[in-house]
GUMARGU-589409 format. One record per residue (C-alpha): residue in three letters; x, y, z. Coordinates in Angstrom, 2 decimals, always signed. Layout:
% residues N
<rec><res>Ala</res><east>X</east><north>Y</north><up>Z</up></rec>
...
This chain:
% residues 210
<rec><res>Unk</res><east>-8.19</east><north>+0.69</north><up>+58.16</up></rec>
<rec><res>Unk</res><east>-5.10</east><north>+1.65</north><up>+59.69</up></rec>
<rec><res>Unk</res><east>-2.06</east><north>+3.09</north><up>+58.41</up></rec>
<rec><res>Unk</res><east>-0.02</east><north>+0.16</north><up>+58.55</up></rec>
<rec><res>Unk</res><east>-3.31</east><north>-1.89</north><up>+56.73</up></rec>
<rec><res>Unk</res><east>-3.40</east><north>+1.11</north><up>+54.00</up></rec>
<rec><res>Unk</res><east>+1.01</east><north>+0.39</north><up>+53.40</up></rec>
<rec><res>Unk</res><east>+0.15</east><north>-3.25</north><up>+53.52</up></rec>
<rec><res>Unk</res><east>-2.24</east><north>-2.61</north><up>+50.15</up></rec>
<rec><res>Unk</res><east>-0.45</east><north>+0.23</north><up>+48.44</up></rec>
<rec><res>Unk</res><east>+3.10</east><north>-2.26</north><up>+49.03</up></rec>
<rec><res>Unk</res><east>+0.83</east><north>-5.28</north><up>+47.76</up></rec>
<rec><res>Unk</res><east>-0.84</east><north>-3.31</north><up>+45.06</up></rec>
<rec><res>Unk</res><east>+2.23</east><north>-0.82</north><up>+43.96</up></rec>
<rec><res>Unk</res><east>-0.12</east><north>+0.27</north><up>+42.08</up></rec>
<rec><res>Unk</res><east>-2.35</east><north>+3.33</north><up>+42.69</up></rec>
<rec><res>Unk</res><east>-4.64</east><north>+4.30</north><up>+39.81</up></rec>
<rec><res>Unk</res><east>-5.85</east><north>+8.34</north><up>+40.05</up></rec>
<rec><res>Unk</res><east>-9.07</east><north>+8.94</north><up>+39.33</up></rec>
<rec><res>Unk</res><east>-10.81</east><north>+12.15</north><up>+38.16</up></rec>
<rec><res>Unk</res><east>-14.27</east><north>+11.23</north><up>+37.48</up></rec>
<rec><res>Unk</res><east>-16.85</east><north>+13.93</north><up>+35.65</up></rec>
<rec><res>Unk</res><east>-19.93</east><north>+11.87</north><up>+35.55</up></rec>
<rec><res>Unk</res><east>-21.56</east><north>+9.85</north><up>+38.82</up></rec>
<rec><res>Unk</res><east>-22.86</east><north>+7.05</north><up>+36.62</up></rec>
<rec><res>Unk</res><east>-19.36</east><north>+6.19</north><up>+35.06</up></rec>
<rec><res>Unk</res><east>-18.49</east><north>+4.87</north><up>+38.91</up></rec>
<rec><res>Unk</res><east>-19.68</east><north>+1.62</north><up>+38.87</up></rec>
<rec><res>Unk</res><east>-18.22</east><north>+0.39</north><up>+35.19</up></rec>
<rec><res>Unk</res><east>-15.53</east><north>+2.44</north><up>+36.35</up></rec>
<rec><res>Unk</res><east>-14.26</east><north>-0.27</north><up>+39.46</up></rec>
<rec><res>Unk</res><east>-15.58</east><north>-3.31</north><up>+37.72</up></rec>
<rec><res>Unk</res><east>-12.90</east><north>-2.50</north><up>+34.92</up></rec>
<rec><res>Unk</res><east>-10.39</east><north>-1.35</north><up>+37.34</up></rec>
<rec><res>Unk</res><east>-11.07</east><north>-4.98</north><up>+39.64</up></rec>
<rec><res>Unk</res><east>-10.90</east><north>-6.83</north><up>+36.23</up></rec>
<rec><res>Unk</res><east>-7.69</east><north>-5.32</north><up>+35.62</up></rec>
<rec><res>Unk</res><east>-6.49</east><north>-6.42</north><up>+38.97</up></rec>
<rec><res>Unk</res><east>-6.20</east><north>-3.14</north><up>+40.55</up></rec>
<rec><res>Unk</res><east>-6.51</east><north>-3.73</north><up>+44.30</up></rec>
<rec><res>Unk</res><east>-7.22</east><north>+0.16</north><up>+45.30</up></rec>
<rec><res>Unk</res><east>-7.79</east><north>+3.42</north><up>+43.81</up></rec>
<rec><res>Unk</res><east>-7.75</east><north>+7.36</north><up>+44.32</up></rec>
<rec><res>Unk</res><east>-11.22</east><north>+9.34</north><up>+43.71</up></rec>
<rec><res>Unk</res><east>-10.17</east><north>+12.97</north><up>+43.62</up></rec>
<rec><res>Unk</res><east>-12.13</east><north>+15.60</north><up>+44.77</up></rec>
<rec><res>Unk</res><east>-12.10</east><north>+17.61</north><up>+41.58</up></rec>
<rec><res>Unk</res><east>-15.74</east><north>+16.88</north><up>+40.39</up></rec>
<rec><res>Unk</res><east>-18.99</east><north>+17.70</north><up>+42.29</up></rec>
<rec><res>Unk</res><east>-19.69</east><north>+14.18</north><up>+42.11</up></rec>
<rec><res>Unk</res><east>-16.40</east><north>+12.83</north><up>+44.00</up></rec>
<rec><res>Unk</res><east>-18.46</east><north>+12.12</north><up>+46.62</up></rec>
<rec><res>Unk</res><east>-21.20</east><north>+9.94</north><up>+44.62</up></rec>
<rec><res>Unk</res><east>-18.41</east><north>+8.08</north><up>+42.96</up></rec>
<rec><res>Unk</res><east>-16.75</east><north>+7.41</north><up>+46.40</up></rec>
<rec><res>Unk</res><east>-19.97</east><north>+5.85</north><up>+47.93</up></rec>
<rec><res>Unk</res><east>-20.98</east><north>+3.95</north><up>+44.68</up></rec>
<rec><res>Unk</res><east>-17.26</east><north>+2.81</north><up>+44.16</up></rec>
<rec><res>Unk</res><east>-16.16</east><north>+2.08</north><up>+47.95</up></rec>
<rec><res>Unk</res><east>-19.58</east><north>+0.02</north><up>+48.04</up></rec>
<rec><res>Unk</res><east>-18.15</east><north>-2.14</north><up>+45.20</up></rec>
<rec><res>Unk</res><east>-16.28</east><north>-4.25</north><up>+47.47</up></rec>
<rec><res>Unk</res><east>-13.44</east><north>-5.30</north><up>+44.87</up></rec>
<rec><res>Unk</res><east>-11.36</east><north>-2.16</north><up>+45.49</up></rec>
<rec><res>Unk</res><east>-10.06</east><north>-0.76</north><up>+48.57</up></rec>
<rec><res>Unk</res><east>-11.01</east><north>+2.96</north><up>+47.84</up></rec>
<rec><res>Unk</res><east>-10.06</east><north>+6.96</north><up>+49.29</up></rec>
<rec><res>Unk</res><east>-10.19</east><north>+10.68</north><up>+48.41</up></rec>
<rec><res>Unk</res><east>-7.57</east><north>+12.42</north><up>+46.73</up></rec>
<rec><res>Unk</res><east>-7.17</east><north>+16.53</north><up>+46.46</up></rec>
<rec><res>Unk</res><east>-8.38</east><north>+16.97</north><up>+49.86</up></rec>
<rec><res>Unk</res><east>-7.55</east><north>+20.54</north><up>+50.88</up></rec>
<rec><res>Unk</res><east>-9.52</east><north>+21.15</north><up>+53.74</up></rec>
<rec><res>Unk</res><east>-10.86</east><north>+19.36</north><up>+56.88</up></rec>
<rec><res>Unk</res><east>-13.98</east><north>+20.15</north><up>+55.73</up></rec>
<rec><res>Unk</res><east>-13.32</east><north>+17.83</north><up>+52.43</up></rec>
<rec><res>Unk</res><east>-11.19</east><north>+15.02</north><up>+54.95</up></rec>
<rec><res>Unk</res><east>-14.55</east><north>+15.04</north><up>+56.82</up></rec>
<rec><res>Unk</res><east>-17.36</east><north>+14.47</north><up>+53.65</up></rec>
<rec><res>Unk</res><east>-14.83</east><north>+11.78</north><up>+52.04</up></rec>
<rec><res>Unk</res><east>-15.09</east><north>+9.37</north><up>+54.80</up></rec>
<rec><res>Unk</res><east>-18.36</east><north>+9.94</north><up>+55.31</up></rec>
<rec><res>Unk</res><east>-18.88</east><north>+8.76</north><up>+51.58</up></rec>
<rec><res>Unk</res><east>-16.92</east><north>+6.13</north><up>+52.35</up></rec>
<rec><res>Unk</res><east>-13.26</east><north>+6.83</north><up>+51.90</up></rec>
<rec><res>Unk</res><east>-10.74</east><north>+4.04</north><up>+53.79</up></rec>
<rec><res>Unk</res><east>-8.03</east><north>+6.84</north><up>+53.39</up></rec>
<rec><res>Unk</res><east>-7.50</east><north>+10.21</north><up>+51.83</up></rec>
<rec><res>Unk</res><east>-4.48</east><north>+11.36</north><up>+49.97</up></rec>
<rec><res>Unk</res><east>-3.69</east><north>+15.42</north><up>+49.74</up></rec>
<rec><res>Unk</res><east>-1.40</east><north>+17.10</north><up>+46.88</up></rec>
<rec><res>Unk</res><east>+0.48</east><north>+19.24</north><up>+49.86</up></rec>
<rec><res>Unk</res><east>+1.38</east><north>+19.19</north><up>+53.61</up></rec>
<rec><res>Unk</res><east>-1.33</east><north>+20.45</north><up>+55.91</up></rec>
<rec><res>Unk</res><east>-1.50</east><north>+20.09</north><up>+59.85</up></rec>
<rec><res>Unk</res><east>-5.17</east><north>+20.61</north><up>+59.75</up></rec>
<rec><res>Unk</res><east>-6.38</east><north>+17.56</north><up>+57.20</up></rec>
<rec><res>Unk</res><east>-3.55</east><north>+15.29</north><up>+58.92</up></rec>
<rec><res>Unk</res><east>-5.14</east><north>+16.06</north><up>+62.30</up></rec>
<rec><res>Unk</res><east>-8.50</east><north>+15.56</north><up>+61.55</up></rec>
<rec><res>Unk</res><east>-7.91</east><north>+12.47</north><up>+59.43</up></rec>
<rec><res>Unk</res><east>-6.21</east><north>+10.75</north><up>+62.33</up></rec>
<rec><res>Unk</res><east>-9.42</east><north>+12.00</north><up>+64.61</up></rec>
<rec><res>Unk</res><east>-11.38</east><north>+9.76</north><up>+62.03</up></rec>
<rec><res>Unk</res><east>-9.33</east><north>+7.11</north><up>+62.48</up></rec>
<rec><res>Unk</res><east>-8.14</east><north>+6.88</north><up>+58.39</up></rec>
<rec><res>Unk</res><east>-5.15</east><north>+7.13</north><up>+57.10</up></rec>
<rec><res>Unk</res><east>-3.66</east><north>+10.27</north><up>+55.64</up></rec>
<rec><res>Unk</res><east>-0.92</east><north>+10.27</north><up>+52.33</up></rec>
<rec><res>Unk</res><east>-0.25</east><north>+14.18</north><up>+52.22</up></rec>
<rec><res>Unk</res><east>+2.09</east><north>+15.67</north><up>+49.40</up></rec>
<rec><res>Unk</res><east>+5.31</east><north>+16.87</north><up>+49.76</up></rec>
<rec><res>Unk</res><east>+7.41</east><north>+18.65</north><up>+46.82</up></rec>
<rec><res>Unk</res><east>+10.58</east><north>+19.75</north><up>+49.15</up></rec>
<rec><res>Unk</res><east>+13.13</east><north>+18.77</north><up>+52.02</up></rec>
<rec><res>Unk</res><east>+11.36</east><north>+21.39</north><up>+54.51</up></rec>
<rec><res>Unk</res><east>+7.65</east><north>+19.81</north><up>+53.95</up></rec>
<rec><res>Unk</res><east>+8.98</east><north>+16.02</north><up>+54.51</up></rec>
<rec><res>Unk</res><east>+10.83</east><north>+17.64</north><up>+58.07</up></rec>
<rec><res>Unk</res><east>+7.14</east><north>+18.96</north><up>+58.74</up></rec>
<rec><res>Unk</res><east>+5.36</east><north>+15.66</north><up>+57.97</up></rec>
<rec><res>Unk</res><east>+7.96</east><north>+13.86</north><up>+59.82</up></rec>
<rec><res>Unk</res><east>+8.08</east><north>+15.79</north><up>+62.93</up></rec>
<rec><res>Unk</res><east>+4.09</east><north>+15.19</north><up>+62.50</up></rec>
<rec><res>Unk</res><east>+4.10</east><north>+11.44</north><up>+62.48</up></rec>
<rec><res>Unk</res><east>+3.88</east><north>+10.99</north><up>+59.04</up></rec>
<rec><res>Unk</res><east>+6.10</east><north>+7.89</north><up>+57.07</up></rec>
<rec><res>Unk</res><east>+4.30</east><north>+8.09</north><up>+54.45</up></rec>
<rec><res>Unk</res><east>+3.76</east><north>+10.50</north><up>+51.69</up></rec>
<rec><res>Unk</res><east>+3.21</east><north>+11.76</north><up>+48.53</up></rec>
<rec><res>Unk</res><east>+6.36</east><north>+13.71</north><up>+46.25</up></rec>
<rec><res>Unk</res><east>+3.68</east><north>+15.76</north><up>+43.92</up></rec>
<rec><res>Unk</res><east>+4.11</east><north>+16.32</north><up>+41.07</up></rec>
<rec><res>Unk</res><east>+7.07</east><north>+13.64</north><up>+40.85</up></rec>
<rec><res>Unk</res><east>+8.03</east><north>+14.58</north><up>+36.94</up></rec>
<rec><res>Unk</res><east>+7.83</east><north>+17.89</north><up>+37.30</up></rec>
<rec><res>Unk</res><east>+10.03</east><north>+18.28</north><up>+40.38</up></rec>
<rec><res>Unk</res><east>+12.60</east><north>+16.01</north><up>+38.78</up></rec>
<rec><res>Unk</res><east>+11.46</east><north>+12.71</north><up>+39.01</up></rec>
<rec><res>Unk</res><east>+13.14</east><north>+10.01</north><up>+40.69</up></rec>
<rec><res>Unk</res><east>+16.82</east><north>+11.89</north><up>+41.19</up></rec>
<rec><res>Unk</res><east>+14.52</east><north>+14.25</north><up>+43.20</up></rec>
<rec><res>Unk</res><east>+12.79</east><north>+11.48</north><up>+45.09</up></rec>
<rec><res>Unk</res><east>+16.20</east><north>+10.22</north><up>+46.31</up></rec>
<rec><res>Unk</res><east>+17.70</east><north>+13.32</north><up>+47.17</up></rec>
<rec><res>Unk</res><east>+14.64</east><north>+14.05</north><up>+49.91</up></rec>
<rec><res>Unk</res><east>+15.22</east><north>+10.28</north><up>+50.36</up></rec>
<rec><res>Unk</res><east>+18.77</east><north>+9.95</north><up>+51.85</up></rec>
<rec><res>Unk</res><east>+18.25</east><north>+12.27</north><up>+54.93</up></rec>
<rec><res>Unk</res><east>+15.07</east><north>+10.54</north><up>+56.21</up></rec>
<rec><res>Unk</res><east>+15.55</east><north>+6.82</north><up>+56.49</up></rec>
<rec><res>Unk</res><east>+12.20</east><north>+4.71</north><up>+56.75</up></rec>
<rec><res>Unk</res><east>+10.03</east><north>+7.51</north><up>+54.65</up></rec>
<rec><res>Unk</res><east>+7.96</east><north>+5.46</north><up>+52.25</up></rec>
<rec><res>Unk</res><east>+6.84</east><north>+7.59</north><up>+49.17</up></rec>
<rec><res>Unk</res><east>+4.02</east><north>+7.31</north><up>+46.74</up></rec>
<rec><res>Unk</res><east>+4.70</east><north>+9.55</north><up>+43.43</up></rec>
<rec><res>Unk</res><east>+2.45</east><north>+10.75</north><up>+41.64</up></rec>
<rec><res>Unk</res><east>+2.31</east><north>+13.52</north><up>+38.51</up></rec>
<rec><res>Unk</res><east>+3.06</east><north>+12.86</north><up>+35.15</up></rec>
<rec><res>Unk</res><east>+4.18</east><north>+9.17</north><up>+35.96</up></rec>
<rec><res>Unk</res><east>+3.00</east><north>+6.84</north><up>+32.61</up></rec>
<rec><res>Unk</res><east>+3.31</east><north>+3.02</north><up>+32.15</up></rec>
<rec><res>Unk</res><east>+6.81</east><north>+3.75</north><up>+30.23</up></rec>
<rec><res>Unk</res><east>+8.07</east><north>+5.37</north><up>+34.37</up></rec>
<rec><res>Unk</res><east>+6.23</east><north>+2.90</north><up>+36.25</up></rec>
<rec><res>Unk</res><east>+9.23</east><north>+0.87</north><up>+36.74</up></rec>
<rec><res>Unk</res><east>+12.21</east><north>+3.07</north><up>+37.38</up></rec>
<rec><res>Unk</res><east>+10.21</east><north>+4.08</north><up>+40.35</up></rec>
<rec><res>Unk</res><east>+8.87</east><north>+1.00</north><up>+41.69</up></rec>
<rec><res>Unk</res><east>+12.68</east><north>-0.25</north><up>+41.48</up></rec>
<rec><res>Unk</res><east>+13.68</east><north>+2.14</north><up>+44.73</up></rec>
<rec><res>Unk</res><east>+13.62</east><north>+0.82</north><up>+47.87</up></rec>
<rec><res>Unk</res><east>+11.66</east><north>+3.92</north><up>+49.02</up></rec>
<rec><res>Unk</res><east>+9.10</east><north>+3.85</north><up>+47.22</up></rec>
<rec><res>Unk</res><east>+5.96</east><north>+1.81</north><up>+48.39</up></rec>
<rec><res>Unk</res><east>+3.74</east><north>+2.54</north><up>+45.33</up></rec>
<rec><res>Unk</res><east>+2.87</east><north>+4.70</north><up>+42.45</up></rec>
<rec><res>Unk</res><east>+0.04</east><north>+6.86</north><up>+41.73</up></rec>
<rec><res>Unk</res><east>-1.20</east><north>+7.62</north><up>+38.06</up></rec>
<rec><res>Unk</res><east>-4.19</east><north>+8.34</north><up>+35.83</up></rec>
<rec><res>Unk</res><east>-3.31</east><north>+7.02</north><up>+32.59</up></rec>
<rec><res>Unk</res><east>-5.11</east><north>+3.96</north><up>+33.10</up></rec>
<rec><res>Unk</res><east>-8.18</east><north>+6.12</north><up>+33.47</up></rec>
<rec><res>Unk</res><east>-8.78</east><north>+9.22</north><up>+31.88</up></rec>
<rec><res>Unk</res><east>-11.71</east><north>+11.16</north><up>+31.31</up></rec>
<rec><res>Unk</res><east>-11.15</east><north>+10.85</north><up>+27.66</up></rec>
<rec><res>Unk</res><east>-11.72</east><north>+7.05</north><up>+28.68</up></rec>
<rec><res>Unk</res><east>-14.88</east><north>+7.89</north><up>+30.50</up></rec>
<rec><res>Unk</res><east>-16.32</east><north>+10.18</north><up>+28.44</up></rec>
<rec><res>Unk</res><east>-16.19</east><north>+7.68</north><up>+25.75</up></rec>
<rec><res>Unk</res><east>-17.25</east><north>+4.63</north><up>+27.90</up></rec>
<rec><res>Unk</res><east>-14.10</east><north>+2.80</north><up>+26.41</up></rec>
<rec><res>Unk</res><east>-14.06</east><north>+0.58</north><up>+30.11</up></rec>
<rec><res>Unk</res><east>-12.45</east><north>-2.17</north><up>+28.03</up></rec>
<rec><res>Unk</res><east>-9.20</east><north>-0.08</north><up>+27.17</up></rec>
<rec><res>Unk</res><east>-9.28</east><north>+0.69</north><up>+30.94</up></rec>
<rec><res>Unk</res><east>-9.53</east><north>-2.86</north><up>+31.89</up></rec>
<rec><res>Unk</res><east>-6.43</east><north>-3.11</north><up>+29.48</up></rec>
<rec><res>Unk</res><east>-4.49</east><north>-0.98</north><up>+30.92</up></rec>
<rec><res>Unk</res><east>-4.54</east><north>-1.64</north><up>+34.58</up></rec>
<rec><res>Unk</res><east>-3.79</east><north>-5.20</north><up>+33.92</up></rec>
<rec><res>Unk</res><east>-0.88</east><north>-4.05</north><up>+31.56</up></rec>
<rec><res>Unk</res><east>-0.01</east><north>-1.78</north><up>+34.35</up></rec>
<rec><res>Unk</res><east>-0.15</east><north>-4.24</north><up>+37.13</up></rec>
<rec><res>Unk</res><east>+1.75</east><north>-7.01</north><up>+35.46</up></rec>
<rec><res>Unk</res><east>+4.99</east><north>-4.23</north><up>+35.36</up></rec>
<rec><res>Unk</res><east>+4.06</east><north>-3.20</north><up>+38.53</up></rec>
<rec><res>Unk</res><east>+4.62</east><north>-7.25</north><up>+39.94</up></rec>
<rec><res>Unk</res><east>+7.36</east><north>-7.88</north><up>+37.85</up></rec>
């Protein structure tokens, strides 16, 4: 998948559900609610010693076009696409991962959280990143502010986004999706509820689409 294939779904989709996933065998109820709900891609983070599991059973689900999120290292860039990542996301701004994601041909969404970071993934190629954590940092005032001086940067914020924000974002011209995990929590999982989760993305991608 190329990067212009990967902004084709996230623009599509708008929608980019976060996924922290404890247990391996939650993976494959896990997409089938997510693809019920009408999500068209999702984020496996590498927080759990089963990311990589979950990648390979969820990638091989074929409904959902799936990558790696929290990838720190090379290293991490390098076992996610092996498990099957189509791209891998990162929470901050490192020449290393970018480098050796574009060696694997994938595409790469790093994080950015200031005006001197975007300058760095800009000088580096890169139209298309993450503002992490987007609440936090001031939400979308902040997202235009790093916004104005770089014309044709696409952003996907994430962090402390809910179905109640969803909109405001998606309603700014610069921003080409938005990442969350409230459809899919690991109160969610840990409980099995996959119905609420099927609930939720579809509630999520009807605002997303409207």
């Amino acid at each position: 998948m190329s990067g212009t294939d990967l902004a084709s779904v996230l623009a599509g989709a708008r929608l980019l559900p976060v996924l922290t996933v404890p247990s391996t065998v939650t993976a494959g109820p896990l997409a089938d609610a997510l693809a019920a709900g009408g999500a068209r891609c999702a984020e496996v983070t590498f927080r759990t010693s089963g990311a990589e599991q979950v990648l390979k059973t969820m990638a091989a689900h074929g409904g959902l076009t799936v990558g790696a999120g929290t990838v720190l290292t090379p290293e991490q860039a390098e076992r996610a696409v092996a498990a099957g990542a189509c791209f891998v996301v990162s929470p901050g701004f490192d020449e290393e991962v970018v480098d050796t994601c574009r060696e694997l041909g994938v595409p790469v969404v790093p994080g950015i959280a200031t005006a001197t970071e975007l300058m760095r993934a800009r000088r580096a190629g890169v139209d298309t990143v993450k503002l992490f954590p987007a609440e936090p940092l001031g939400g979308l005032r902040t997202l235009r502010a790093l916004a104005a001086p770089f014309p044709g940067t696409r952003f996907v914020p994430t962090g402390g986004i809910d179905a109640s924000r969803m909109a405001v974002y998606l309603a700014d011209p610069a921003v080409l999706a938005v990442g969350g995990s409230w459809m899919a929590t690991v109160a969610h999982l840990d409980k099995g509820d996959y119905e609420d989760i099927r609930r939720l993305t579809a509630d999520a991608v009807e605002r997303s689409t409207t």
